[in-house]
C-alpha positions as CSV (number, residue, x, y, z in Angstrom):
1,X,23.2,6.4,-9.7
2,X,19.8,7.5,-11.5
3,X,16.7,8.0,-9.3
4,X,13.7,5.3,-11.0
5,X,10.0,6.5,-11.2
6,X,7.6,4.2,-12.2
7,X,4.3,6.1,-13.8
8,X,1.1,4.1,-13.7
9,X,-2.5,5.9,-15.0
10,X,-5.3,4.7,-17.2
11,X,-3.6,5.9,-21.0
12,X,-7.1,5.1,-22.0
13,X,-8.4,8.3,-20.8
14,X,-6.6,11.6,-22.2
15,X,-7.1,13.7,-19.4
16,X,-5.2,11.1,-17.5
17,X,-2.7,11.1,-20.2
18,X,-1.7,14.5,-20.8
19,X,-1.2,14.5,-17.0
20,X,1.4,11.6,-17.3
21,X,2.7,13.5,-19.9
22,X,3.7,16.7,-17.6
23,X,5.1,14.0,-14.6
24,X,7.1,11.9,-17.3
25,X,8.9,15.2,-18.8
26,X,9.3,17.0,-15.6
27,X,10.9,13.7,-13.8
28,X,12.9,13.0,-16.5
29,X,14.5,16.7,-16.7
30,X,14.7,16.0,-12.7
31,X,17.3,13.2,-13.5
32,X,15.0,10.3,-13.5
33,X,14.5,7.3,-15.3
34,X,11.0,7.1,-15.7
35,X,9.2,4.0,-16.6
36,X,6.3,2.6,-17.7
37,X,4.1,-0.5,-18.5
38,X,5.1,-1.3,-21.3
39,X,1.2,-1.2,-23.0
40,X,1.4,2.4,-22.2
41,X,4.3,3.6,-23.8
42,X,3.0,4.4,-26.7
43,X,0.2,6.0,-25.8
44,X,2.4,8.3,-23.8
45,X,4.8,9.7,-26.3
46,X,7.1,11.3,-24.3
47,X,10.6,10.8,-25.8
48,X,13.0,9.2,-22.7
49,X,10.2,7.0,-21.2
50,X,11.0,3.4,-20.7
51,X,8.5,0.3,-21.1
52,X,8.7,-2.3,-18.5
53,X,6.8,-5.3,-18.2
54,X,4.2,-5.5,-15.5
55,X,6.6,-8.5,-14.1
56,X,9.6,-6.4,-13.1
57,X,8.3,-3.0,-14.0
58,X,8.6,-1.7,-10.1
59,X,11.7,-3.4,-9.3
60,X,14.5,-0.8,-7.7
61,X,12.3,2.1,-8.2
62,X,12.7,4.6,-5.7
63,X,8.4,5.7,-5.9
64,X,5.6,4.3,-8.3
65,X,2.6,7.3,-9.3
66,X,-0.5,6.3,-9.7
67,X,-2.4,9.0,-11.9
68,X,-6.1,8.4,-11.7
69,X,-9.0,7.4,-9.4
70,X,-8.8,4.0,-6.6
71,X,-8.7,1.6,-9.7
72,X,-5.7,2.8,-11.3
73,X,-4.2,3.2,-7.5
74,X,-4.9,-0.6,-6.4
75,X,-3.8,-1.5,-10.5
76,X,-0.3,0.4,-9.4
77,X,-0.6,-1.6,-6.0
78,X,0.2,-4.5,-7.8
79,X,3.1,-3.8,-9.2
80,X,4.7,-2.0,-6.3
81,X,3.9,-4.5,-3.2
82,X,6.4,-7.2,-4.7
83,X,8.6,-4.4,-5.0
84,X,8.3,-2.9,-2.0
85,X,8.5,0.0,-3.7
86,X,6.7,3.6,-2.1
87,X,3.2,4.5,-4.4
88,X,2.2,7.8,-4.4
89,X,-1.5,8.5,-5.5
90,X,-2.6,11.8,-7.4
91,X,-6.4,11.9,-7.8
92,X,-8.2,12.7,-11.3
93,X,-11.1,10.5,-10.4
94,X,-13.9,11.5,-8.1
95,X,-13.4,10.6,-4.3
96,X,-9.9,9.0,-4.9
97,X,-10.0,7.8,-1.0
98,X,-6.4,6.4,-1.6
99,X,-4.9,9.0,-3.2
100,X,-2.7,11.4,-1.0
101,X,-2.9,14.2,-3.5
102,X,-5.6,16.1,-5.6
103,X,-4.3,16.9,-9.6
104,X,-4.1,21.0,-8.1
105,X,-1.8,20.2,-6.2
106,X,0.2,18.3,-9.0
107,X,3.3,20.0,-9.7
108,X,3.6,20.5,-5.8
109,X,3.6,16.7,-5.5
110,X,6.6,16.2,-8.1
111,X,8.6,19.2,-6.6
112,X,8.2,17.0,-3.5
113,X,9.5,13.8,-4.9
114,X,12.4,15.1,-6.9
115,X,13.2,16.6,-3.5
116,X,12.4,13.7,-1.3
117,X,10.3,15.5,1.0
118,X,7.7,13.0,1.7
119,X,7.1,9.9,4.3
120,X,6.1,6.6,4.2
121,X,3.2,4.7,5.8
122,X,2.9,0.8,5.7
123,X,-0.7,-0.2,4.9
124,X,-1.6,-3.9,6.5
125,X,-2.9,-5.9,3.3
126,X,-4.6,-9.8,3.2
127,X,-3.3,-12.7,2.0
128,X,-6.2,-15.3,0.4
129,X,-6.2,-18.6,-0.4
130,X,-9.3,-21.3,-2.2
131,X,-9.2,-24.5,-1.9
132,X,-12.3,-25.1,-4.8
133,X,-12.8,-28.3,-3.9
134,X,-11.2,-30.6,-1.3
135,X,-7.7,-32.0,-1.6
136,X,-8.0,-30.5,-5.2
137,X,-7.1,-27.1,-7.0
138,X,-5.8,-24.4,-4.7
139,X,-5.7,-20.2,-5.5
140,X,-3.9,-17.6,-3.8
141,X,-4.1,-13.8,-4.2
142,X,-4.0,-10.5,-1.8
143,X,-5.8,-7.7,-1.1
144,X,-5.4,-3.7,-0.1
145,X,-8.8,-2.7,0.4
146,X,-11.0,-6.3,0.4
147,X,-11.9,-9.7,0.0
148,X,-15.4,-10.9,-0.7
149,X,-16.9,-14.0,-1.3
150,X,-20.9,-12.9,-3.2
151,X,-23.0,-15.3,-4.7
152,X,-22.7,-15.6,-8.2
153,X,-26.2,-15.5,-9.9
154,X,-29.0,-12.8,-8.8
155,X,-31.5,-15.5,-7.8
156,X,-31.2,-17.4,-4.6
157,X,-29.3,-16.8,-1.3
158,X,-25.5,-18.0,-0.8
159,X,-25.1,-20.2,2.4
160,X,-21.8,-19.6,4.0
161,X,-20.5,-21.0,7.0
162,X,-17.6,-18.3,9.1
163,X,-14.6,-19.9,11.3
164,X,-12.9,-16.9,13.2
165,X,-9.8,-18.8,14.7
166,X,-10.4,-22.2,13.6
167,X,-13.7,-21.8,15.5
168,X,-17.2,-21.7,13.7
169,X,-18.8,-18.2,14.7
170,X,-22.3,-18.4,12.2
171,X,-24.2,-19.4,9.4
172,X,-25.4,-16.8,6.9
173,X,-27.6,-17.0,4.6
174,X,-26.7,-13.5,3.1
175,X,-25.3,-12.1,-0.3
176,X,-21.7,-12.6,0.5
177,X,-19.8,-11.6,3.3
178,X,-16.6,-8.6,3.0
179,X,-13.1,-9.1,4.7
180,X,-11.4,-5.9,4.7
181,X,-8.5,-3.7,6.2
182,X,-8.6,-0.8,7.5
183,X,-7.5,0.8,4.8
184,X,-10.4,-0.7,2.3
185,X,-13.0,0.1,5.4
186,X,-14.0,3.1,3.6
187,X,-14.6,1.3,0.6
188,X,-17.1,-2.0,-0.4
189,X,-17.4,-2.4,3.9
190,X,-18.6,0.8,4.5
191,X,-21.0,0.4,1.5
192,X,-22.3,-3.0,3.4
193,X,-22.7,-1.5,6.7
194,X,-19.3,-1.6,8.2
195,X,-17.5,0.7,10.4
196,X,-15.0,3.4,9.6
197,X,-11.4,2.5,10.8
198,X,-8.6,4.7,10.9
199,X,-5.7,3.4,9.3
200,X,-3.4,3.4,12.1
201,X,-5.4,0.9,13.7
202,X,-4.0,-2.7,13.4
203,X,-7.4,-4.8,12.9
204,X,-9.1,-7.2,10.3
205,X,-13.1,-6.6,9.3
206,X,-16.3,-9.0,8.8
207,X,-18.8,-7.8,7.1
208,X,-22.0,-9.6,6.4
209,X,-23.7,-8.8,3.2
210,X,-27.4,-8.7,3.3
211,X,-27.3,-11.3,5.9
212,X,-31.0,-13.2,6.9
213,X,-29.9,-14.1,10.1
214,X,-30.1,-12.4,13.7
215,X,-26.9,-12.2,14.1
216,X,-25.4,-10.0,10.9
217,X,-23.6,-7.1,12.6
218,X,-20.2,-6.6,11.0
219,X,-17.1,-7.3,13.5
220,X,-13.6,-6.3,13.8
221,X,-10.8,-9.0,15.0
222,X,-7.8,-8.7,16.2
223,X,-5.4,-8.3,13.2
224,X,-3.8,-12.0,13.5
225,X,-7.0,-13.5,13.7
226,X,-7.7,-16.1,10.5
227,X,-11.9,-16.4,8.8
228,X,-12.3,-19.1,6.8
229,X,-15.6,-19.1,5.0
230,X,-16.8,-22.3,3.8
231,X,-19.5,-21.9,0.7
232,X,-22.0,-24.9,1.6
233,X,-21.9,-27.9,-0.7
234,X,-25.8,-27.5,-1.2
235,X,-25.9,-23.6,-2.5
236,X,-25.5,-22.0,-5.8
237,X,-21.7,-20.9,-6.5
238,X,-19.9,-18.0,-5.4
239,X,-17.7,-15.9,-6.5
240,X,-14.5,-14.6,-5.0
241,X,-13.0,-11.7,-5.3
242,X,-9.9,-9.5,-4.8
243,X,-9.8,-5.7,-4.5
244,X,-12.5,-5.9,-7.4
245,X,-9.4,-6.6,-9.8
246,X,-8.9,-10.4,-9.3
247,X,-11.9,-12.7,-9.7
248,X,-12.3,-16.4,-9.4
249,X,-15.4,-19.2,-9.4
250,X,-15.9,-20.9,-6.6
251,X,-17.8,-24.3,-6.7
252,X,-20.3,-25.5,-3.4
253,X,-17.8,-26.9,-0.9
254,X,-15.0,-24.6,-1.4
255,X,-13.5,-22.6,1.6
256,X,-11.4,-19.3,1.6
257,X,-9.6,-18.7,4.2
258,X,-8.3,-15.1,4.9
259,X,-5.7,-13.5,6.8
260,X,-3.3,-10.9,7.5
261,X,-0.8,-10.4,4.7
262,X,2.4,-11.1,4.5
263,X,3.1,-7.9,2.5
264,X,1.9,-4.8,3.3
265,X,1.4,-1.8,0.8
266,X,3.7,1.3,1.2
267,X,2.1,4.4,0.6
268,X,3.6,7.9,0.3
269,X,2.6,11.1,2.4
270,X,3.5,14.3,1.2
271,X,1.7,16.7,3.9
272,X,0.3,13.9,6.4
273,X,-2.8,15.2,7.8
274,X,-5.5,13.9,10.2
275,X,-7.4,10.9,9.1
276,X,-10.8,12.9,10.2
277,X,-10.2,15.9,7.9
278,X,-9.8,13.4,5.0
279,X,-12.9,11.8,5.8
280,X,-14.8,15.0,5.6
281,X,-13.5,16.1,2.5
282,X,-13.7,13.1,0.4
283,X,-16.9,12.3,2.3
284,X,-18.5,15.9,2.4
285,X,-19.7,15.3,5.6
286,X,-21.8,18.0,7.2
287,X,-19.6,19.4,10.3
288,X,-22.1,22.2,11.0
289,X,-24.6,19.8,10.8
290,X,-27.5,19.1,8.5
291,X,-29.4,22.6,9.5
292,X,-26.4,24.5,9.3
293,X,-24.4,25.7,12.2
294,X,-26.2,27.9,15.1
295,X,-26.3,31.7,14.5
């Protein structure tokens, strides 16, 4: 039976490209069927390749590679969560937080797969669902790294209202406010003030954005506990938003309501190494401090 690789990168970009180019040939002369979406075969040209829709383009594949920075890794997400399917990130952007390898360590990485000498994590994810206005239109997405709700014009502050637990906690008037896993804690909830959390760590995040309130310290809940953020009928709109990928209005009176997924997001380790060594390197935190270590 044929091993399936599924090859997702940003064909837009020829770096990225001629990379794809090297995993697509040396899979295939592995034994692989290697696919693609089908908008990228082309762009490809590598004779053997096959285009899938984005629909069924990770189904029964044994790993999905995701050639390029976080947005082409959370792109590749997408197709490989319904799936179930492991994702394997190789980095050719700049941090690459999600990705397990850098593009040096690139034929290494294949060697690996075609020999199956890798693990699998399970990363928790959220599920989301607006309800724009009462009784009326409902949307549902998920999330790897975040959910946000931000206002949605520059002027003015949003006015949210946060249940944690079918309980009301506060009223912000703030930016937005960031839910977020521990996985995406590194990413837009670290950038508003939230706390590092290793991925190991079964929790969910709240982070205020640019809260006017006394009480705008982020918080981390227990990872079956439910926010529902209510925009106030008397602000501006907001907007919602998913991983930074999927984006949606939301009039004055609609509520979010956010929880753990029922999915999570599988994620391939090749050489799994301590989460603190990764956040130095991609961080380039100063372990000998900001004088330099003592003579």
């Amino acid at each position: 039976m044929s091993r399936v690789a599924l090859l997702v990168t940003h064909t837009g970009r020829r770096r990225s490209t001629e990379h794809a180019r090297t995993v697509a040939t040396d899979l295939i002369r592995a034994g692989f069927e290697v696919r693609v979406v089908a908008d990228e075969a082309d762009d490809l040209e590598v004779p053997g390749v096959v285009p899938r829709s984005d629909l069924d383009a990770a189904d029964g594949a044994e790993i999905v590679f995701a050639l390029g920075g976080d947005g082409t890794f959370l792109r590749a997400a997408e197709l490989a969560r319904p799936a179930k399917a492991p994702l394997l990130g190789i980095n050719l952007g700049k941090v690459g937080f999600l990705a397990e390898a850098e593009i040096d360590d690139l034929d290494q990485a294949v060697r690996d797969v075609v020999n199956r000498d890798y693990t699998v994590d399970e990363r928790l994810t959220l599920d989301v669902r607006a309800e724009l206005t009462p009784g009326g239109q409902v949307v549902e997405s998920w999330a790897l790294n975040e959910v946000s709700v931000e206002k949605g014009q520059r002027a003015g502050m949003l006015e949210l209202l946060v249940d944690v637990d079918g309980r009301p906690l506060s009223r912000y008037g703030c930016d937005g406010v960031v839910c977020a896993t521990p996985t995406g804690s590194t990413a837009y909830a670290f950038s508003a003030g939230g706390p590092v959390v290793w991925p190991e760590v079964e929790a969910l995040l709240l982070v205020p954005i640019s809260a006017h309130a006394l009480f705008s310290k982020p918080l981390v809940t227990a990872p079956t506990s439910t926010f529902a953020i209510t925009v106030d009928p008397f602000t501006t709109f907001a907007v919602l938003c998913a991983d930074g990928r999927r984006v949606y209005e939301l009039p004055p009176g609609a509520q979010v309501t956010v929880q753990r997924g029922s999915l999570p997001v599988r994620i391939v380790r090749l050489r799994p190494r301590p989460f603190t060594d990764r956040l130095v390197a991609k961080f380039g935190l100063p372990v000998d401090g900001w004088r330099g270590g003592r003579i």
